[in-house]
C-alpha positions, -999 to +999 in steps of 0.1 A: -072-447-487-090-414-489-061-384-498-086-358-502-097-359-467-085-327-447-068-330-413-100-315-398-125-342-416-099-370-404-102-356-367-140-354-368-143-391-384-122-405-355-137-385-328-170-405-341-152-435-347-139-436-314-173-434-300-189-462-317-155-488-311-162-480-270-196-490-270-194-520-300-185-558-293-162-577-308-176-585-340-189-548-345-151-535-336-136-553-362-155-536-391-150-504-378-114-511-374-113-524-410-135-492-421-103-469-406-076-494-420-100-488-454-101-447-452-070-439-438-046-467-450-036-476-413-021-510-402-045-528-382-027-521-353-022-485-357-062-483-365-065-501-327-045-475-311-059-447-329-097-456-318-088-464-280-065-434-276-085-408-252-076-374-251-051-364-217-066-339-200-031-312-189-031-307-157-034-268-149+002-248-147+007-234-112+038-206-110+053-214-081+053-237-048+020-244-039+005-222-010+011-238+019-019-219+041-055-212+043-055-174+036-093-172+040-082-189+076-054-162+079-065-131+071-094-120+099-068-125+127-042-112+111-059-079+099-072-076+133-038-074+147-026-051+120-050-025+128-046-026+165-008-023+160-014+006+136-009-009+105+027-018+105+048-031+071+055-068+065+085-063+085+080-050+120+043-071+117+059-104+117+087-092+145+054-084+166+031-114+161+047-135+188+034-108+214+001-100+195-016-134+191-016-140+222-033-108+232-055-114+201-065-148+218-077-133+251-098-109+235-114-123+209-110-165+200-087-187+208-072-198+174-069-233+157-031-245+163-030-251+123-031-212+117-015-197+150+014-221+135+008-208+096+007-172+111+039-174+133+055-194+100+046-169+075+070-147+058+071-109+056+062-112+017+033-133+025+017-115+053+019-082+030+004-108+002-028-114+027-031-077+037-032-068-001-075-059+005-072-044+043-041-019+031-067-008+000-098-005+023-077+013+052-060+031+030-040+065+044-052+095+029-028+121+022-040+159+030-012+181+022-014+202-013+022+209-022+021+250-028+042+257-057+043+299-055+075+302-035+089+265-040+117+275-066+125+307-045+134+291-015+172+273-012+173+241+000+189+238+038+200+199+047+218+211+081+200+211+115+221+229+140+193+245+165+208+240+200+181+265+220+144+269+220+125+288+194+125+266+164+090+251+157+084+224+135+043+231+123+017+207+103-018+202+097-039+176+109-072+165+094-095+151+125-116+130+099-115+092+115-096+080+079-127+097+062-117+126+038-153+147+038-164+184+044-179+171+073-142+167+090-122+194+114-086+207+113-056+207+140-029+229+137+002+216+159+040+234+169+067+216+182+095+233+191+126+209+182+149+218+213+127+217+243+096+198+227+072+222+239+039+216+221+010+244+205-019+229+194-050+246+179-082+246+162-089+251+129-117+258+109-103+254+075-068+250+063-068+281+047-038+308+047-059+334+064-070+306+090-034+290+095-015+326+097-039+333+128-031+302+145+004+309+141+001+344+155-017+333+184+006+304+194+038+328+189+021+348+218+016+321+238+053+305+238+076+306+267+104+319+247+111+341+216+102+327+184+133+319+159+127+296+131+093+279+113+101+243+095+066+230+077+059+204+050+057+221+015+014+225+015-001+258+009-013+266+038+023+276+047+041+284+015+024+312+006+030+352+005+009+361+037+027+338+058+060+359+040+051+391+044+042+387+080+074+370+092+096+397+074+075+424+086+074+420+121+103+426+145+125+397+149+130+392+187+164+382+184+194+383+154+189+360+121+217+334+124+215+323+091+222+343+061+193+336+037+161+344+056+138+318+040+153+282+032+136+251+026+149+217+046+150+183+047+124+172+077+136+172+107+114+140+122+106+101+101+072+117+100+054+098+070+033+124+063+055+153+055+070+158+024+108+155+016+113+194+014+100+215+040+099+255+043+120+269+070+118+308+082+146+327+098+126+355+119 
């Protein structure tokens, strides 16, 4: 027996070993197994189940239950029907998909029963699982630039108590087709909370200068005296022109509240406006 041979020396003779004992015959196997019993000091039946031992192969480890669909199958219907149903969450997209694969089926291909079944079997974390590449190419784009000049000046109001027209709720709109360029137009757009009267106007830019004129112009143009601004927090409405021109005008009828600028919660579930808005008594 060899003690000087390393564990790495004693790995590559068997490998070889192992090799030869495959392909020998009988009488050819026996020295080699006597060669091994000679080296390493096995028994002889040790040294037989060293040289036919083969090396197990471990099976890959999965996480999890296996998948139980085809998402390459899956995923062009189903992104289809999230973007004509305006790109709902996991949720409210697997409440709808009983009355959208159908409609799916008469306009486009009939599907194989294997997927309409995975489809209508899949849960909400799965369909948001196979939406993972359409939600990053149809990404939403936010537009609004939080304005920070007035932001600390103005209280925080978490009441909404306007029971007559004259308080309009005001945003921005980038007319850009989910393509943020300079090759895009602007809405502006007033809703008065009461009656639900609606302004809506063109926009160059969304600059103050720009904004303040639209807001002029639709304050002529309402029905009834205008009493209150809300708007998201972007500057193109918290700013000092926009200020200076409500507090310098006169104010068609009494301020009911006792600060003259405050800042609310929205109004509307509007995704796109921001948690604090910018409200103006006038």
């Amino acid at each position: 027996m060899n003690t000087k041979m390393s564990q790495i020396t004693r790995q590559e003779v068997l490998v070889a070993k192992r090799d030869r004992y495959a392909r020998a015959g009988k009488e050819h196997k026996t020295k080699i197994i006597n060669e091994l019993v000679e080296l390493f000091g096995y028994h002889r039946k040790a040294a037989i189940r060293a040289l036919q031992l083969r090396p197990v192969i471990a099976a890959p480890f999965v996480l999890g239950r296996p998948k139980e669909y085809d998402p390459d199958q899956l995923r062009p219907p189903l992104k289809a029907i999230w973007l004509a149903a305006l790109q709902p969450c996991g949720v409210r997209l697997k409440a709808c998909l009983p009355d959208w694969l159908p409609a799916y089926e008469a306009d486009h291909r009939r599907l194989n029963s294997d997927v309409r079944q995975a489809l209508l079997e899949a849960s909400r974390a799965t369909l948001d699982r196979l939406l993972i590449p359409a939600r990053i190419e149809h990404r939403r784009r936010a537009t609004t630039r939080p304005g920070t000049l007035l932001r600390h000046q103005i209280p925080i109001r978490t009441e909404w108590a306007e029971n007559q027209a004259g308080f309009l709720e005001m945003d921005t709109v980038a007319l850009c087709g989910g393509t943020l360029d300079d090759r895009h137009g602007w809405m502006f757009d007033a809703v008065d909370i009461h009656t639900t009267w609606n302004e809506m106007r063109a926009l160059p830019n969304r600059s103050e200068a720009a904004t303040l004129l639209q807001i002029r112009d639709v304050e002529a143009s309402l029905p009834f005296p205008l009493c209150g601004l809300d708007s998201d927090n972007g500057g193109e409405f918290i700013n000092h022109h926009l200020v200076k021109h409500l507090h310098g005008r006169e104010k068609p009828v009494p301020s009911p509240a006792r600060d003259p600028i405050a800042r609310t919660t929205r109004h509307t579930s509007n995704e796109e406006l921001h948690a604090g808005a910018f409200v103006v008594r006038v």
